[in-house]
TORKOL-4160 file (C-alpha; in steps of 0.2 Angstrom, whole numbers, padded with zeros to 4 digits, m for minus):
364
<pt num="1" X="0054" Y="0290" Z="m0039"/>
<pt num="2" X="0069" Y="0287" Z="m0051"/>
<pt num="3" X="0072" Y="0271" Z="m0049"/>
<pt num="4" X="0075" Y="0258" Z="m0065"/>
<pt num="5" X="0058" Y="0254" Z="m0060"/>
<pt num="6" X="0052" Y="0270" Z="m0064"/>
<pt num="7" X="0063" Y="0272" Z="m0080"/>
<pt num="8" X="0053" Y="0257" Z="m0088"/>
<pt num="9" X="0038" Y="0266" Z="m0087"/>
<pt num="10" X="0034" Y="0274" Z="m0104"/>
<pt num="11" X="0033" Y="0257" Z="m0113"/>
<pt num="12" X="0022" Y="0249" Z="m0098"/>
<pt num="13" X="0009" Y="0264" Z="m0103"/>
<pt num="14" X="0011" Y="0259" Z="m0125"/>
<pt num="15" X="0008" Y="0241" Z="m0119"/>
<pt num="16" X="m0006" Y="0248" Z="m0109"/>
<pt num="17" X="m0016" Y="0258" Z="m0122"/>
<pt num="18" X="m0012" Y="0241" Z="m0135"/>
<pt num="19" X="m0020" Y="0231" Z="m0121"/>
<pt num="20" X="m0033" Y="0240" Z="m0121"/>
<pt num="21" X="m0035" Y="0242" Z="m0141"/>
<pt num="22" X="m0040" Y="0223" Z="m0141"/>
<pt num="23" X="m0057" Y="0215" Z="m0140"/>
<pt num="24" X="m0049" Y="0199" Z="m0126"/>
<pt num="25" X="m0032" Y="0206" Z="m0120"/>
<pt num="26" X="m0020" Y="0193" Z="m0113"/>
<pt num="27" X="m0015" Y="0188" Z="m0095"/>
<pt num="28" X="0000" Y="0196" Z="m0099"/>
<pt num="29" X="m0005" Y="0210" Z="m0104"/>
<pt num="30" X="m0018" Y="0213" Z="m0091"/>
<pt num="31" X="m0003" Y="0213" Z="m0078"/>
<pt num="32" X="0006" Y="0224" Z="m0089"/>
<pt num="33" X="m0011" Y="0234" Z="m0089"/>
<pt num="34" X="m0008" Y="0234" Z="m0068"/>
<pt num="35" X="0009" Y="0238" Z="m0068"/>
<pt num="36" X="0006" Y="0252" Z="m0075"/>
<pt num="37" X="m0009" Y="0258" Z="m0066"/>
<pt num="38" X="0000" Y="0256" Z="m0051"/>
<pt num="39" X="0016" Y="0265" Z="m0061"/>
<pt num="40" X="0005" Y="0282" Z="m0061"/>
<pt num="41" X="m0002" Y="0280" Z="m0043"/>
<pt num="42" X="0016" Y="0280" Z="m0037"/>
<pt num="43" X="0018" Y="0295" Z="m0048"/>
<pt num="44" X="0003" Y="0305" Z="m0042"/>
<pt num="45" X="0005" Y="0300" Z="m0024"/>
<pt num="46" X="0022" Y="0306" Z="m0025"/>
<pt num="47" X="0016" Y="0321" Z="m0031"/>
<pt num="48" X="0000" Y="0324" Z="m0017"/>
<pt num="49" X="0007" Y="0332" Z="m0001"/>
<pt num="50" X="0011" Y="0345" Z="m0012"/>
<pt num="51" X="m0005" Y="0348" Z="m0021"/>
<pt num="52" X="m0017" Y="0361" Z="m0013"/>
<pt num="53" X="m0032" Y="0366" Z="m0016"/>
<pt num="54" X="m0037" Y="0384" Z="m0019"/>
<pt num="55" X="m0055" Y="0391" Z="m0013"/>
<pt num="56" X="m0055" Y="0407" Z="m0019"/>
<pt num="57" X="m0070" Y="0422" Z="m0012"/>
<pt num="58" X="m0072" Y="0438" Z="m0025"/>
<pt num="59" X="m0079" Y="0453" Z="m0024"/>
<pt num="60" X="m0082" Y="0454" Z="m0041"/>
<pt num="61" X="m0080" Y="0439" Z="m0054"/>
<pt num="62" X="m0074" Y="0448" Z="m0069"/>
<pt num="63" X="m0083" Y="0438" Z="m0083"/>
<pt num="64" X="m0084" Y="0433" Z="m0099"/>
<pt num="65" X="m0097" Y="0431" Z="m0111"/>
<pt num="66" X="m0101" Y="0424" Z="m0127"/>
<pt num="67" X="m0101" Y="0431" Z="m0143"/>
<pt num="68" X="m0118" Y="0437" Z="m0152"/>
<pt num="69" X="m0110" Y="0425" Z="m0166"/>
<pt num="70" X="m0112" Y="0411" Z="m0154"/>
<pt num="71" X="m0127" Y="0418" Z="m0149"/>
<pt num="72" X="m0139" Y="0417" Z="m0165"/>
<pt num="73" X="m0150" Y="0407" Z="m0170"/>
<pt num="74" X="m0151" Y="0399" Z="m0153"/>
<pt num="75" X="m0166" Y="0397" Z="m0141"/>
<pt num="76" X="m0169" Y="0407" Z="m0124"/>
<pt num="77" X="m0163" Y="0388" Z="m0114"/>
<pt num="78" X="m0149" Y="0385" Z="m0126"/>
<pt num="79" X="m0142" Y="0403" Z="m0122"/>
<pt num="80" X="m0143" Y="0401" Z="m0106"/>
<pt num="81" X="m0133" Y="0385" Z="m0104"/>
<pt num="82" X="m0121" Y="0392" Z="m0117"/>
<pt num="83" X="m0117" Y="0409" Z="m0104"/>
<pt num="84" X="m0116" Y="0393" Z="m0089"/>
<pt num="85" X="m0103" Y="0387" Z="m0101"/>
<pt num="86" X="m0092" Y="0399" Z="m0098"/>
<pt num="87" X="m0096" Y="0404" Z="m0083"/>
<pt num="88" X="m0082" Y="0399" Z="m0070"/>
<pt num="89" X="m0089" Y="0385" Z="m0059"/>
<pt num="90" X="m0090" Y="0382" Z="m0041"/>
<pt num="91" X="m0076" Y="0374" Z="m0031"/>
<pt num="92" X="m0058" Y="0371" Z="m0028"/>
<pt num="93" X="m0046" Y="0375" Z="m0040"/>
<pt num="94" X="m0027" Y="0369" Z="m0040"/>
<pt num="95" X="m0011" Y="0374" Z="m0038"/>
<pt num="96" X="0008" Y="0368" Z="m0033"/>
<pt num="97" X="0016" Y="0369" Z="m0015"/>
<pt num="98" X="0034" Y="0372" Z="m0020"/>
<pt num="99" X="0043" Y="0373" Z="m0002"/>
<pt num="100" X="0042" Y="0373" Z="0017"/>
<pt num="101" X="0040" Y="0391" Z="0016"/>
<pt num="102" X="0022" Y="0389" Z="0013"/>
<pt num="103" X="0023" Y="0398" Z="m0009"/>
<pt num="104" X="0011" Y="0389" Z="m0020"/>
<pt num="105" X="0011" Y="0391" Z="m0037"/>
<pt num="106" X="m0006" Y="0391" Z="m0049"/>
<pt num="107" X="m0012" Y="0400" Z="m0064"/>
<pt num="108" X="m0017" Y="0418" Z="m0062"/>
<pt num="109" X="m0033" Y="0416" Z="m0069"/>
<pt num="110" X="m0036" Y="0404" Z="m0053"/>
<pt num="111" X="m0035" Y="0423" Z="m0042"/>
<pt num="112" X="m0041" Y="0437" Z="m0055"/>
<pt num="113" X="m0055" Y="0446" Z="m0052"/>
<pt num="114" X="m0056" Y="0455" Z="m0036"/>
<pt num="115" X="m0052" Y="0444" Z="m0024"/>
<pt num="116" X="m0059" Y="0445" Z="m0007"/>
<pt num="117" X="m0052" Y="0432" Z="0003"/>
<pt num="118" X="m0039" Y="0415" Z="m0002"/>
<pt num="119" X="m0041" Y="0400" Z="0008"/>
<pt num="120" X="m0027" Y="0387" Z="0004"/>
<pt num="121" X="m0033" Y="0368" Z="0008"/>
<pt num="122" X="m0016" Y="0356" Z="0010"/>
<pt num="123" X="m0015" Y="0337" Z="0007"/>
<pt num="124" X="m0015" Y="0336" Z="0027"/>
<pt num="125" X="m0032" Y="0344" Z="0027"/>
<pt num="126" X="m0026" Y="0359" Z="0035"/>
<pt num="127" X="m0030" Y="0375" Z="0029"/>
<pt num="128" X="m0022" Y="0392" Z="0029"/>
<pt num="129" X="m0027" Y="0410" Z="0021"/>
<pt num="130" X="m0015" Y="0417" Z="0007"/>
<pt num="131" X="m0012" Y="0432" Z="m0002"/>
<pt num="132" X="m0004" Y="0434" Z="m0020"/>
<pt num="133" X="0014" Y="0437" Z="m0018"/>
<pt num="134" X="0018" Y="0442" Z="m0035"/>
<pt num="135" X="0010" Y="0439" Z="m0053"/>
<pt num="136" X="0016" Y="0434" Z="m0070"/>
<pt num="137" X="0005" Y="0441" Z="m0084"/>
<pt num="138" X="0018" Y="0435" Z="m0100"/>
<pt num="139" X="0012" Y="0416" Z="m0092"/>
<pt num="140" X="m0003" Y="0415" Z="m0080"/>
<pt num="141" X="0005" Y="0410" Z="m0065"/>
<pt num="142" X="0003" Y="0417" Z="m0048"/>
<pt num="143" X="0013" Y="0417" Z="m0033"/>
<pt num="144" X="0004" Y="0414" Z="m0016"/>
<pt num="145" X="0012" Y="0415" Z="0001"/>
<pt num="146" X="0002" Y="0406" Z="0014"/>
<pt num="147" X="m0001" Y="0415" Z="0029"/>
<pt num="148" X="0000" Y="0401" Z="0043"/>
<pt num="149" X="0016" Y="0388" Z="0046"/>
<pt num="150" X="0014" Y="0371" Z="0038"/>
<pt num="151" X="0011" Y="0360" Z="0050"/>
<pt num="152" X="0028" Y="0347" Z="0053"/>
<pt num="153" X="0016" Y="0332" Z="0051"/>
<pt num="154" X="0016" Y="0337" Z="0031"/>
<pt num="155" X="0033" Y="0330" Z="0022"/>
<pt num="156" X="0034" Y="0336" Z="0006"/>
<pt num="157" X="0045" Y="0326" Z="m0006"/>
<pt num="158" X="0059" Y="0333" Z="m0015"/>
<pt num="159" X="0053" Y="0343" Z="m0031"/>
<pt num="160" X="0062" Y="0338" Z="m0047"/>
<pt num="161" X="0058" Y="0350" Z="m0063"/>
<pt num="162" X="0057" Y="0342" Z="m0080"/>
<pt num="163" X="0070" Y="0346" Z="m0094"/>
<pt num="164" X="0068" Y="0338" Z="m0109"/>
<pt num="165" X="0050" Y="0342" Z="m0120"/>
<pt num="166" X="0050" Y="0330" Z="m0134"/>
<pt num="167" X="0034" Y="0328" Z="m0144"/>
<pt num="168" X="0023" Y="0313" Z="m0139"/>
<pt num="169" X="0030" Y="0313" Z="m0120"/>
<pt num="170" X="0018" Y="0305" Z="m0108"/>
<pt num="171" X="0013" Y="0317" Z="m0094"/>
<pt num="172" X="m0001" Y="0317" Z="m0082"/>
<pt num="173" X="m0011" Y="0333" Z="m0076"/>
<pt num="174" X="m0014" Y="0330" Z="m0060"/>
<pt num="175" X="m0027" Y="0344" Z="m0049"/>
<pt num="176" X="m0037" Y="0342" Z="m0034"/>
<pt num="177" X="m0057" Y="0337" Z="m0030"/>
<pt num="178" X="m0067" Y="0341" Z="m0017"/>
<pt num="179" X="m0061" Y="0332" Z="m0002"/>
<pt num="180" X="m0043" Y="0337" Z="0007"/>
<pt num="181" X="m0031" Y="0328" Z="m0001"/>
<pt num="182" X="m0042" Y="0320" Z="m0014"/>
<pt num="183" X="m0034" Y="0321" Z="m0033"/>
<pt num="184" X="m0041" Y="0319" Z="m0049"/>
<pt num="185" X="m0029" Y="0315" Z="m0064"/>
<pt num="186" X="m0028" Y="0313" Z="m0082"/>
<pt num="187" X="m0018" Y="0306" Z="m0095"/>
<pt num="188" X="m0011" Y="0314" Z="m0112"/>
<pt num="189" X="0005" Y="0320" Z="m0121"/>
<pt num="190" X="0015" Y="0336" Z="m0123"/>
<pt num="191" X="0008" Y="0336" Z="m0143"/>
<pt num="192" X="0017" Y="0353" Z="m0146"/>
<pt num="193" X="0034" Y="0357" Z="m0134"/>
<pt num="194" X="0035" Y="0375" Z="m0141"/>
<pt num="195" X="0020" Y="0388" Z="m0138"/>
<pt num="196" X="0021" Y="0405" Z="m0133"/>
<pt num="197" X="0037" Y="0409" Z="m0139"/>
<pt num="198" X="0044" Y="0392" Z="m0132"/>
<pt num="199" X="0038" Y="0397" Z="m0115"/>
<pt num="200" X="0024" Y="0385" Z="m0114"/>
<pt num="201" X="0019" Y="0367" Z="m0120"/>
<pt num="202" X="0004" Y="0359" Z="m0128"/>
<pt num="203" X="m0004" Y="0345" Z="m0120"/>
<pt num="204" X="m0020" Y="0332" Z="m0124"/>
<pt num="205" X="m0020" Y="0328" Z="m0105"/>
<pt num="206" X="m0038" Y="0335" Z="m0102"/>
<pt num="207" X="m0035" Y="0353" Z="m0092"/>
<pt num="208" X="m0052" Y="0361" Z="m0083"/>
<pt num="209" X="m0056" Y="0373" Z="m0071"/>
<pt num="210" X="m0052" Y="0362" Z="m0057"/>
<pt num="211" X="m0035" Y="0357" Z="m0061"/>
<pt num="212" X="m0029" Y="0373" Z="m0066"/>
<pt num="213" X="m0016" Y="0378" Z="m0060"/>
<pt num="214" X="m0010" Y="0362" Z="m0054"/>
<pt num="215" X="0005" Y="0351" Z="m0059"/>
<pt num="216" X="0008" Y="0343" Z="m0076"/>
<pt num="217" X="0022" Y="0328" Z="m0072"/>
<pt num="218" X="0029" Y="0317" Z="m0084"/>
<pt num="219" X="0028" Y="0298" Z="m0080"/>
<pt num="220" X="0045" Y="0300" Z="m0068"/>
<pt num="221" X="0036" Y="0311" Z="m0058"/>
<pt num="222" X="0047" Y="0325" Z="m0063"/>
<pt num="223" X="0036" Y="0343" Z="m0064"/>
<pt num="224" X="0034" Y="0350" Z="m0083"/>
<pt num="225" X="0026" Y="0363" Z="m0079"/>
<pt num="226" X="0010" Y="0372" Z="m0072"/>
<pt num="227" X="m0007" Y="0369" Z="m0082"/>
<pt num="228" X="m0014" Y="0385" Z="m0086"/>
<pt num="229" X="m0022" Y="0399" Z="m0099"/>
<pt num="230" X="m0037" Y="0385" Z="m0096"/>
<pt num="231" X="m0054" Y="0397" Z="m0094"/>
<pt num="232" X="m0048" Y="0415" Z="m0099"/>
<pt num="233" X="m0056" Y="0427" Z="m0107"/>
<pt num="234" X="m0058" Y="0423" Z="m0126"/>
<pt num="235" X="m0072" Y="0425" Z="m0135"/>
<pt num="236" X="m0071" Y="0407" Z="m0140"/>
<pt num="237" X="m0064" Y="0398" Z="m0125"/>
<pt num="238" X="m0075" Y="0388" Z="m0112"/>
<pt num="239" X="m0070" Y="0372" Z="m0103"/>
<pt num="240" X="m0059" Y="0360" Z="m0112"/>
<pt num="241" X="m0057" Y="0361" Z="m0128"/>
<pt num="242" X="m0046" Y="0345" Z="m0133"/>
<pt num="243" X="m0028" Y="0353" Z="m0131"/>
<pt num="244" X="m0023" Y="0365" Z="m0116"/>
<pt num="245" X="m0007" Y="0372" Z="m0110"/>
<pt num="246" X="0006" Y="0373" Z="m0098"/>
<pt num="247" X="0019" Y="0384" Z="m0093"/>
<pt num="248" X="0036" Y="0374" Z="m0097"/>
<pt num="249" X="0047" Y="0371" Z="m0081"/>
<pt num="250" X="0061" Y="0379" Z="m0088"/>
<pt num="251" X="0051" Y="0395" Z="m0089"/>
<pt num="252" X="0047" Y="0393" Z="m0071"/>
<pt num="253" X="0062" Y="0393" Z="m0065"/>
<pt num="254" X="0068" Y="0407" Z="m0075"/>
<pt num="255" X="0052" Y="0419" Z="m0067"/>
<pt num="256" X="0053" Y="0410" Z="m0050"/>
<pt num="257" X="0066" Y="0421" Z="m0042"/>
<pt num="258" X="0058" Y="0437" Z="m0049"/>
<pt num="259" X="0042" Y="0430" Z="m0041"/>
<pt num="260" X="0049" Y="0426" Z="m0024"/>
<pt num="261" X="0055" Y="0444" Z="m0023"/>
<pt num="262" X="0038" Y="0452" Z="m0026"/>
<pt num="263" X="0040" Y="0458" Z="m0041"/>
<pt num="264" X="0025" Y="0454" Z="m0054"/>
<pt num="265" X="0028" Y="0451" Z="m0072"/>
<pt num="266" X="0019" Y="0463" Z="m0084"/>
<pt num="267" X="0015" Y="0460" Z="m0103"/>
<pt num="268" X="0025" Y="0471" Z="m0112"/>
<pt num="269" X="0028" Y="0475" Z="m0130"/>
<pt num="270" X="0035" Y="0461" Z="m0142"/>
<pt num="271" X="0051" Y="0461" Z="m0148"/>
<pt num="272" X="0048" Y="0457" Z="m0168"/>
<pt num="273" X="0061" Y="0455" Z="m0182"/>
<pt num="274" X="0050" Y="0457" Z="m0196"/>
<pt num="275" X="0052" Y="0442" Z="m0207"/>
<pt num="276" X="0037" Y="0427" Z="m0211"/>
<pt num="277" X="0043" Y="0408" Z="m0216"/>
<pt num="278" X="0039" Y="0400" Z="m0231"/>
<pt num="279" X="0025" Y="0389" Z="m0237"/>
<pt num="280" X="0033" Y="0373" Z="m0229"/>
<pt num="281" X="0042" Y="0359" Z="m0242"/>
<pt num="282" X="0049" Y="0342" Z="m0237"/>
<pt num="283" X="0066" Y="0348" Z="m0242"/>
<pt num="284" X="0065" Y="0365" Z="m0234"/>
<pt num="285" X="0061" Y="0356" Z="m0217"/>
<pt num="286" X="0076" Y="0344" Z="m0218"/>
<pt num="287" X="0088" Y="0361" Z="m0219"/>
<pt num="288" X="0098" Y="0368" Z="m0203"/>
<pt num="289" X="0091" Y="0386" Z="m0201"/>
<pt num="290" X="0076" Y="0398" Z="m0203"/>
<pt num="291" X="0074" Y="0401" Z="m0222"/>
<pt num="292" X="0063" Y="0418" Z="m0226"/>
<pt num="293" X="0048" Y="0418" Z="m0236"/>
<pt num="294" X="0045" Y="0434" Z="m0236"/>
<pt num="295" X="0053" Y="0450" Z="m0229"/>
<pt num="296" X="0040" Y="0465" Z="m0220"/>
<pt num="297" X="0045" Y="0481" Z="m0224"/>
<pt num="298" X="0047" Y="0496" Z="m0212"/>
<pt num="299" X="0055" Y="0484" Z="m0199"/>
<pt num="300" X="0071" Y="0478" Z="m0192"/>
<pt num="301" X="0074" Y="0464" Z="m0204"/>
<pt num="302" X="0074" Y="0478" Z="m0220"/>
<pt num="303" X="0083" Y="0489" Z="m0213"/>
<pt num="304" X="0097" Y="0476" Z="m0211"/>
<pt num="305" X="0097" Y="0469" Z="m0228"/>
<pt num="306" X="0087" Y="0454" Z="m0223"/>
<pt num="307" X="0080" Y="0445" Z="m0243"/>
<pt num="308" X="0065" Y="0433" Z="m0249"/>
<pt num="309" X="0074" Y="0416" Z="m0247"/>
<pt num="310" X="0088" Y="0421" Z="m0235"/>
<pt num="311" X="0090" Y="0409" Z="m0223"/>
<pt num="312" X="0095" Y="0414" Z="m0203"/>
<pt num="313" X="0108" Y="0402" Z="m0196"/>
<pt num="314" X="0115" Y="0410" Z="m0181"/>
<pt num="315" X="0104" Y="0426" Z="m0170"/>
<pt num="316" X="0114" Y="0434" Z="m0158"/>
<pt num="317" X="0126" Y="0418" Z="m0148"/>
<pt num="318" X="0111" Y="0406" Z="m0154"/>
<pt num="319" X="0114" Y="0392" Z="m0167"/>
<pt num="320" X="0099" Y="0394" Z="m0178"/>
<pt num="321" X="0089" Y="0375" Z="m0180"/>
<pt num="322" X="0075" Y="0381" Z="m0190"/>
<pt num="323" X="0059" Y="0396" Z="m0189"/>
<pt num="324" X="0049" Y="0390" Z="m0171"/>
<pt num="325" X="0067" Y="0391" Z="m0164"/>
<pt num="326" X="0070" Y="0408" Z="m0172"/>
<pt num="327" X="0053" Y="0413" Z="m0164"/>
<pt num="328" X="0060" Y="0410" Z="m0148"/>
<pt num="329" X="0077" Y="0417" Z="m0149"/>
<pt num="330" X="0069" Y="0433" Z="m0153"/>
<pt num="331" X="0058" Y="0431" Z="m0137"/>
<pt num="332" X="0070" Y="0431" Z="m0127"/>
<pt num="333" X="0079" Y="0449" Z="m0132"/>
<pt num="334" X="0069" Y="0464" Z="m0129"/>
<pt num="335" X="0061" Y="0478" Z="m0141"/>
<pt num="336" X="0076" Y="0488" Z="m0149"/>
<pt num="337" X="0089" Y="0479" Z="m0146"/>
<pt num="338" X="0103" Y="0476" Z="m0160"/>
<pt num="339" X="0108" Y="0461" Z="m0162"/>
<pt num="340" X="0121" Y="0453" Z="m0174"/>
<pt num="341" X="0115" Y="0438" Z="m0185"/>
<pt num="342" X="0122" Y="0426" Z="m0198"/>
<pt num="343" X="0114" Y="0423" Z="m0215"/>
<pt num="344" X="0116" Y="0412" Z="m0228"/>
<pt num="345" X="0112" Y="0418" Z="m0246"/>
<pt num="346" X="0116" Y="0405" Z="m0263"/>
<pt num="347" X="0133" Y="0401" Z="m0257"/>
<pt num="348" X="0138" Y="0415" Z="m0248"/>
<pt num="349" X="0138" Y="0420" Z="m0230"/>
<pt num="350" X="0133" Y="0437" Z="m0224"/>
<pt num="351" X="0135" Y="0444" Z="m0205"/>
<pt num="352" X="0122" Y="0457" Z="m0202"/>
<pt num="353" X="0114" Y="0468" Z="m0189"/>
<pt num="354" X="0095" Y="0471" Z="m0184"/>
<pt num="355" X="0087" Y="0482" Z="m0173"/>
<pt num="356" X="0072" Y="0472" Z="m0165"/>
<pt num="357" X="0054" Y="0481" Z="m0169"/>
<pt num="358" X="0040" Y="0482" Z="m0156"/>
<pt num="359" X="0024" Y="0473" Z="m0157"/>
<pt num="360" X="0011" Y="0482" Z="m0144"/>
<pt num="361" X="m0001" Y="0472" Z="m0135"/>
<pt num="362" X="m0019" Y="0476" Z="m0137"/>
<pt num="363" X="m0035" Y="0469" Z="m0128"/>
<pt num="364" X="m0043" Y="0465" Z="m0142"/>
C-alpha cells in the first residue's frame, strides 16, 4: 500500500480532474484517467475486510425536527417531505473494524437513541450482535465489541493512521451499501485540518447517513479519521450539506485507550482564556503568534494582565504559531488550570500567568 507506486498518487488524481476539465481529453491522459481509477480501487479494497456494516434496531428513535422557521410558508406536501428530510433513513450505516478482537469503531450518532439490538455485517458476509463498549460524546465515536469471534477466513490488513492534515489533501470517504461487503466511496479534500478545537477535520468528500461512521483515507490508504457529526440534532442539519467532518486520527488514538477500557467520554465544561482575535490583515497573518483584538473582562486573561494588541507567543510548553493554534492549546488543558504564558507587547516580552475560565455546555 506504500509502495513508490502509491506515492505518485496525488498528481495521477490533478491529472485526472484536468482530464476530465477538457471537452476531447487525450490518449494520455485518459490512461492517466485509468491509472488513477484503479489507484483508488486499490486504496478502497485495501481498506474493505475492515469496513462493516452497522444494522441498528431501537426502541425509540430519538428525533429531530424542523424548525417552525423552516416550516412557514410551506404547503402540507412540502412539510412533509421536509420532516423525511431529516428523518434518519433506513439501512446500514458504517463503521471501522480496528483489530482481531472484534472493536469497531463509528460515530455515536450511528447507536443513539435507545437501542434494542446491534447487528454487525463484515466484508465476509458474516454477522455478529455487538454492544457499545464505551462512548465518546467531545467527538461522536462509539466503541463496539462484537459479540462472536471473527471468522479466520477474514485477514484484515494492517491499519496505518494518518498524520499529516494539510489543506487541499485528497482523501476518500469510504462507507458501506447494502450488499455484504459492498462499499460506496467518494472523493473530496480535507478543506479545513483544524475544527473542534483541532480535534476534527473538514472535508468536501460527500459524508451521509450511510457512510457515517466509516473510514476517511487519504490517497495512501492511511486512516485520517472517522466521518462523523453527519445527522445530529441541529435545527438546521439534514443530509449532506457540502462539508462534513471527521474525527482527526490523532484524536483517535489519543481516546482509543480510554475507550478500550470502558470508560466513556462525557462533554464537560470548556476551558476558556478569555481573549477574541482581531479583524484579520495580510500583515497580521504573516506574524508568529496569536495577537489579541480584544481582551473579555471578568476572565482569566484580565486577571493576568493580558492587553488589546498583545500578542501570545508561547502557552504553557507550546510554541505559539498563531490564534486557531492557541484555540487548541487551550483545548487541551482543563477548566482552572494555571498555566504560564509568553507575551509580547511593542518590544518587550512579558511572562505571565492565567487561570483558565469555564465555558458550560448547554443544550440549546
Amino acid at each position: 500500500m506504500h509502495s513508490e507506486n502509491m506515492r505518485t498518487r496525488f498528481p495521477i488524481v490533478v491529472s485526472l480532474f484536468l482530464a476530465l476539465a477538457l471537452a476531447r481529453p487525450s490518449g494520455a491522459e485518459i490512461t492517466k484517467a485509468k491509472t488513477a481509477s484503479r489507484s483508488l480501487d486499490a486504496v478502497v479494497k485495501g481498506l474493505t475486510p475492515r469496513l462493516v456494516g452497522l444494522v441498528v434496531e431501537r426502541k425509540r428513535e430519538r428525533r429531530l425536527a424542523p424548525t417552525e422557521e423552516q416550516l412557514r410558508g410551506l404547503t402540507d406536501d412540502e412539510k412533509k417531505d421536509l420532516r423525511a428530510y431529516f428523518r434518519r433513513p433506513a439501512g446500514p450505516a458504517s463503521g471501522l473494524l480496528i483489530d482481531g478482537e472484534g472493536h469497531v469503531l463509528t460515530s455515536l450518532y450511528n447507536v443513539a437513541g435507545e437501542i434494542r439490538k446491534i447487528e454487525v455485517r463484515l466484508a465476509d458476509g458474516t454477522t455478529s450482535p455487538a454492544t457499545v463498549l464505551a462512548r465518546d460524546v467531545v467527538d461522536d465515536l462509539a466503541l463496539l465489541k462484537l459479540e462472536k469471534p471473527i471468522a479466520d477466513s477474514l485477514t484484515l490488513p494492517p491499519l496505518s493512521w494518518g498524520e499529516s492534515f494539510q489543506t487541499g489533501r485528497f482523501v476518500l470517504a469510504i462507507g458501506v451499501s447494502g450488499e455484504p461487503g459492498g462499499t460506496t466511496v467518494t472523493l473530496g479534500i480535507i478543506s479545513a485540518p483544524g475544527r473542534n478545537g483541532g480535534r476534527m477535520f473538514q472535508t468536501d468528500a460527500a459524508l451521509n447517513y450511510g457512510n457515517a461512521g466509516g473510514p476517511i483515507v487519504d490517497l495512501e490508504g492511511r486512516v485520517m479519521g472517522i466521518a462523523a457529526f453527519i445527522g445530529h440534532f441541529y435545527p438546521y442539519w439534514g443530509m449532506n450539506s457540502g462539508i462534513g467532518f471527521g474525527v482527526r486520527a490523532d484524536t483517535i488514538r489519543k481516546v482509543l485507550p480510554v475507550l478500550l477500557d470502558g470508560k466513556d467520554i462525557v462533554l464537560m465544561g470548556r476551558p476558556v482564556l478569555g481573549v477574541y482575535p482581531p479583524k484579520t490583515t495580510a500583515e497580521e497573518s504573516e506574524e508568529k503568534g496569536a495577537r489579541i483584538g480584544f481582551v473579555l473582562p471578568d476572565l482569566g486573561a484580565a486577571a493576568a494582565g493580558l492587553e488589546d494588541s498583545d500578542v501570545i507567543v508561547e502557552f504553557g510548553d507550546g510554541i505559539v504559531e498563531d490564534f486557531s493554534h492557541l484555540r487548541q492549546l487551550i483545548m487541551q488543558r482543563k477548566p482552572g488550570e494555571t498555566v504560564p504564558i509568553k507575551v509580547r507587547r511593542g518590544d518587550k516580552t512579558l511572562d505571565l500567568r492565567v487561570v483558565l475560565g469555564e465555558v458550560k455546555e448547554t443544550d440549546s
